[in-house]
N, C-alpha and C positions, 0 to 999 in steps of 0.2 A: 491834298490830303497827305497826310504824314504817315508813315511806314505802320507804325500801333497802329491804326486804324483797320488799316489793310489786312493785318495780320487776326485783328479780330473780325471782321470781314469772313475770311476765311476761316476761322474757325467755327464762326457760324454757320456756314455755309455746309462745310464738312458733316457737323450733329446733327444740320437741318436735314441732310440729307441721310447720314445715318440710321435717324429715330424715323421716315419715311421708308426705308427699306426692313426696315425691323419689324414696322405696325403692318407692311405689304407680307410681310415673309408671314406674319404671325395671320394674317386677316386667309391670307393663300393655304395655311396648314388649314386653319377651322374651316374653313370650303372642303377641302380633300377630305377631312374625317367626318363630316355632316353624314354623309351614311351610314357610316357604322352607331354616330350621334343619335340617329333617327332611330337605326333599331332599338340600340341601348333604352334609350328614354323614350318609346313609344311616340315617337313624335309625329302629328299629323303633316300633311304638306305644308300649310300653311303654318301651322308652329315651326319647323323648319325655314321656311321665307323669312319669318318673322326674329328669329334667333341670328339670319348672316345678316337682315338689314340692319340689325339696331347699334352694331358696334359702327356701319356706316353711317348712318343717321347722327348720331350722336359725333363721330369723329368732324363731320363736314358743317352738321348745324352747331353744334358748339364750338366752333371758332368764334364764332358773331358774339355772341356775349363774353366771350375768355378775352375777344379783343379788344371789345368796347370797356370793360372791366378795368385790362392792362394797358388800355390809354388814361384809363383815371388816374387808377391804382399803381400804376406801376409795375412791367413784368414780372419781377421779381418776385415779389409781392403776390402776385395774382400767380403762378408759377407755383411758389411752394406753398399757396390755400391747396393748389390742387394735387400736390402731390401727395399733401398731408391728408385732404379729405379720401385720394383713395387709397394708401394706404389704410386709413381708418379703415373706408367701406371692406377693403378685403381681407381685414384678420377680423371683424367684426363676428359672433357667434351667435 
């Protein structure tokens, strides 16, 4: 292997590991405020269960199709569909 390589390598490595502590930090706060979540918006237990599984759900099961996708398609490609579709989803009105 030649030195480029390596060096993107490691910078992979670095944001892979980054955006993994950012999604854990952010997944860790909504856990900690879920009670005060629950009062605020009346939520039953079970709509509570259902509100911390789903950003798991979706973070672990949507690998499978983003990858099989971005083995067609192309990361890139399949990367900024999804950045752009959530963007879209979260300024939508």
């Amino acid at each position: 292997m030649n030195s480029g390589s390596d060096r993107s390598n490691t910078v992979q490595l670095i944001l892979g590991t980054g955006a993994f502590a950012l999604c854990f930090a952010v997944l860790g706060s909504v856990s900690a405020m879920m009670p005060v979540l629950k009062r605020q918006f009346h939520l039953a237990p079970v709509q509570a269960s259902i509100s911390m599984a789903i950003p798991v759900l979706l973070g672990s099961l949507g690998r499978i199709p983003l990858g099989l996708l971005a083995d067609r398609f192309g990361g890139r490609k399949v990367f900024s569909l999804t950045m752009v579709s959530g963007w879209y989803s979260a300024n939508e009105q």
